[in-house]
KEKE-3310 file (N, C-alpha, C; in steps of 0.2 Angstrom, whole numbers, plus 5000, padded with zeros to 4 digits):
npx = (4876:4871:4872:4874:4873:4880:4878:4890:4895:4900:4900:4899:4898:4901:4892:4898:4900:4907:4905:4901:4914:4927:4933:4947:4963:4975:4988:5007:5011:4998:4997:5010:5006:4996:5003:5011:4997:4994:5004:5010:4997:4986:4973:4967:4968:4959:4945:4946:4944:4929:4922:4922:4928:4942:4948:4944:4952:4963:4968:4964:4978:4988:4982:4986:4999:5005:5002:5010:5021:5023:5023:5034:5044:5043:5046:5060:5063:5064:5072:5084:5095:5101:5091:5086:5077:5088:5100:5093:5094:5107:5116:5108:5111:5117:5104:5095:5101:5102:5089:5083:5091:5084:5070:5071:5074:5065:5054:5057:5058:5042:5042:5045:5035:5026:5026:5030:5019:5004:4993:4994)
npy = (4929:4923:4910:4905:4894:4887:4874:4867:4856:4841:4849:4861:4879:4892:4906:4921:4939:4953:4967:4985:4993:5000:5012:5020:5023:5013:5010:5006:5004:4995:4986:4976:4973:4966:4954:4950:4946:4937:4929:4926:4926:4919:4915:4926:4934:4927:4928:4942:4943:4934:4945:4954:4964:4966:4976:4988:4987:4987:4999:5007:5004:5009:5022:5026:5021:5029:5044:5041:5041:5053:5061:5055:5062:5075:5078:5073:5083:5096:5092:5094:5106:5104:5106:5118:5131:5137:5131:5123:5133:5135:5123:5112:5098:5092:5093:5086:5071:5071:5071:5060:5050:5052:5048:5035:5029:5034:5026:5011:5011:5011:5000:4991:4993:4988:4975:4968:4972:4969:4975:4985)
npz = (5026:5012:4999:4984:4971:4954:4944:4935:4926:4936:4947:4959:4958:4968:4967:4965:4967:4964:4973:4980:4976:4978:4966:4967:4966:4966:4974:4974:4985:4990:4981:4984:4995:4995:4987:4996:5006:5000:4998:5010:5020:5018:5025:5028:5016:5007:5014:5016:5000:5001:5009:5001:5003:4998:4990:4994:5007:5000:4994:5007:5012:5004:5005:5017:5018:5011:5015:5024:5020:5015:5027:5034:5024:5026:5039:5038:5028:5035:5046:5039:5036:5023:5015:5014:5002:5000:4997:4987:4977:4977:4976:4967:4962:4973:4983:4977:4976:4991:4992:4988:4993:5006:5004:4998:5012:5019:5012:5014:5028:5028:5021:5029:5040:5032:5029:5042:5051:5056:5057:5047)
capx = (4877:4869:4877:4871:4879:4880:4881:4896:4900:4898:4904:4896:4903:4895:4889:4903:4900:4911:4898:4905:4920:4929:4939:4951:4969:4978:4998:5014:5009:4993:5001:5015:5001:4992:5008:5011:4994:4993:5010:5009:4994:4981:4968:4966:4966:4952:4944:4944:4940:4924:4918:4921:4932:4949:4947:4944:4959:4970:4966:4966:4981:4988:4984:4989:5007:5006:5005:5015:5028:5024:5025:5043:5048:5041:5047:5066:5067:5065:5077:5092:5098:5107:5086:5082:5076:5092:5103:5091:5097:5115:5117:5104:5111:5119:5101:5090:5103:5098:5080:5083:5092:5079:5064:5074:5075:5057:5051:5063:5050:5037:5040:5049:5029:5018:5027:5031:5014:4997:4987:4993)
capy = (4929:4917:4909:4901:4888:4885:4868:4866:4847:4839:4854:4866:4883:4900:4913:4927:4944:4960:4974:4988:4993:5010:5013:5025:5020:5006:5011:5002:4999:4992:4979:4975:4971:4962:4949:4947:4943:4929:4922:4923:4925:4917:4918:4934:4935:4923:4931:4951:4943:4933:4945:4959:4969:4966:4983:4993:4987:4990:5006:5013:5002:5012:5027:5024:5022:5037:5047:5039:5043:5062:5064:5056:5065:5084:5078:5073:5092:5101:5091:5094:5111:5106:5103:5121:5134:5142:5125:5122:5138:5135:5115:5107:5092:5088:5092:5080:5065:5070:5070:5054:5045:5052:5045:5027:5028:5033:5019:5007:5010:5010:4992:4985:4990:4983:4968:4967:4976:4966:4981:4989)
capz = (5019:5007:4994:4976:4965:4949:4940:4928:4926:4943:4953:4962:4960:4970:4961:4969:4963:4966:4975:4985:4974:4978:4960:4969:4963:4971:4973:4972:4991:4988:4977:4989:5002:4991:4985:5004:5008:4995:4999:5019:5025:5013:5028:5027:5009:5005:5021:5013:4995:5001:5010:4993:5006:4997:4988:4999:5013:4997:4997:5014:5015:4998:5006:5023:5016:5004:5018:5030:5016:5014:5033:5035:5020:5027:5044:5035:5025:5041:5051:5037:5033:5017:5010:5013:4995:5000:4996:4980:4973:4978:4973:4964:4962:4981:4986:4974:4982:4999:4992:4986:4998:5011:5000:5001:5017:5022:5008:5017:5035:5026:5020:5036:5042:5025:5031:5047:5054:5056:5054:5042)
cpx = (4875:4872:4872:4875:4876:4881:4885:4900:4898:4900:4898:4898:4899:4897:4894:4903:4905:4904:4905:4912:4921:4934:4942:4956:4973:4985:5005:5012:5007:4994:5005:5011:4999:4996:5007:5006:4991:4998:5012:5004:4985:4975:4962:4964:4959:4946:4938:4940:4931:4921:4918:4925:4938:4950:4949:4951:4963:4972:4966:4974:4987:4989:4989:4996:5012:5006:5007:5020:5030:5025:5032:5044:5048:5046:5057:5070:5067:5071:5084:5089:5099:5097:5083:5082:5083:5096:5099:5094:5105:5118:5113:5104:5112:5110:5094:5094:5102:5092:5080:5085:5086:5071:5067:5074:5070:5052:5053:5058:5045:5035:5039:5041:5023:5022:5028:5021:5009:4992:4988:4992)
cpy = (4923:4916:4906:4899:4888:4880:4867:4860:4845:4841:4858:4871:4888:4905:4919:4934:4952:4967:4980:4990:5001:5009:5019:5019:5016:5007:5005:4996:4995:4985:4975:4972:4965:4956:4948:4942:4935:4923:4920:4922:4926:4917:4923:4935:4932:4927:4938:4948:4941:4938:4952:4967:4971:4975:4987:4992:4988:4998:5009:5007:5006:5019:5029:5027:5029:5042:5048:5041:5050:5064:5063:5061:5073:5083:5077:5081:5094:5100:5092:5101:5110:5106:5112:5126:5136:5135:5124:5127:5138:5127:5111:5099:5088:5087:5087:5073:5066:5067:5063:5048:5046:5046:5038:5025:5027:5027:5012:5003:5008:5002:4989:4985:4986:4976:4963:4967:4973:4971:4985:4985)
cpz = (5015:5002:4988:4972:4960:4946:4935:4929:4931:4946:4954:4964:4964:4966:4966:4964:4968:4969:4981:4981:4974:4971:4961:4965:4968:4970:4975:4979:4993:4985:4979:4992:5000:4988:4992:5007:5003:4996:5006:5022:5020:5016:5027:5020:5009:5009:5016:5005:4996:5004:5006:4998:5004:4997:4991:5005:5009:4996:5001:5015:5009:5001:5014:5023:5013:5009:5024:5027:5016:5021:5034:5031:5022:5034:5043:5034:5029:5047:5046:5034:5025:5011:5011:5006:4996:4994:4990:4974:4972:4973:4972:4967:4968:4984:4983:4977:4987:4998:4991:4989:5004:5007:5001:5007:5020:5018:5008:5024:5033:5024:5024:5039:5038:5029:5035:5053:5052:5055:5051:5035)
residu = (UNK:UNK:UNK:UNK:UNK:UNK:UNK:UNK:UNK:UNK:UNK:UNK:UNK:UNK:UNK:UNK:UNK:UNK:UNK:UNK:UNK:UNK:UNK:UNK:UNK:UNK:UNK:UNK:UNK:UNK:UNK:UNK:UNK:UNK:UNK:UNK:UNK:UNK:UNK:UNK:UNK:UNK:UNK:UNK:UNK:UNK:UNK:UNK:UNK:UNK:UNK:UNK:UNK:UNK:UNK:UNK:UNK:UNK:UNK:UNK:UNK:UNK:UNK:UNK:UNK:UNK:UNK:UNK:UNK:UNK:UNK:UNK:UNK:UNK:UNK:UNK:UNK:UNK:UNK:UNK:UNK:UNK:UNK:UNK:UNK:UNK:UNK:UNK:UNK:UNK:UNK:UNK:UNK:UNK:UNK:UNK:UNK:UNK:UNK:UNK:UNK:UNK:UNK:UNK:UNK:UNK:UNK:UNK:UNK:UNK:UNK:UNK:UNK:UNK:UNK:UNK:UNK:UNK:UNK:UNK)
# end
């Protein structure tokens, strides 16, 4: 990779252009990664930017998440009874609190590995 600078003042800045850029959407997760790797593991950062990779790792690291999320959550309704149509027709409201303590809970994993986890 070749570089090119710019003279502004008595610096030398390189010419750094974005190529390669997937404009899928970048979710909560993504953004979370993306803190993280700015404020622990700036290597990496600077690393994914120079080489116009960021993007894209937020992204598969975006979706990664998203459907690590939908798996627990499918794999949660089938292990409780209180979540099946019958129970939505019976008590609403008890079964949005399941849903919703389960969702905290699988969104809880999913950090412990955005943060904990080297490859994700």
């Amino acid at each position: 990779m070749k570089l090119t600078y710019t003279k502004v003042g008595d610096y030398l800045l390189p010419n750094l252009t974005i190529k390669n850029q997937n404009y899928k959407r970048i979710n909560k997760y993504g953004l979370l990664k993306l803190n993280y790797l700015k404020k622990t593991n700036k290597a990496l950062y600077i690393t994914l930017l120079m080489k116009d990779e960021l993007t894209n790792y937020l992204i598969s690291v975006s979706n990664e998440c998203e459907n690590s999320l939908n798996n627990l959550m499918e794999q949660l309704k089938k292990s409780n009874k209180l979540l099946s149509e019958k129970s939505k027709e019976i008590n609403q409201l008890e079964r949005t609190k399941l849903i919703n303590n389960y969702k905290n809970i699988a969104e809880e994993n999913i950090l412990n590995e955005l943060t904990y986890n080297k490859n994700v």
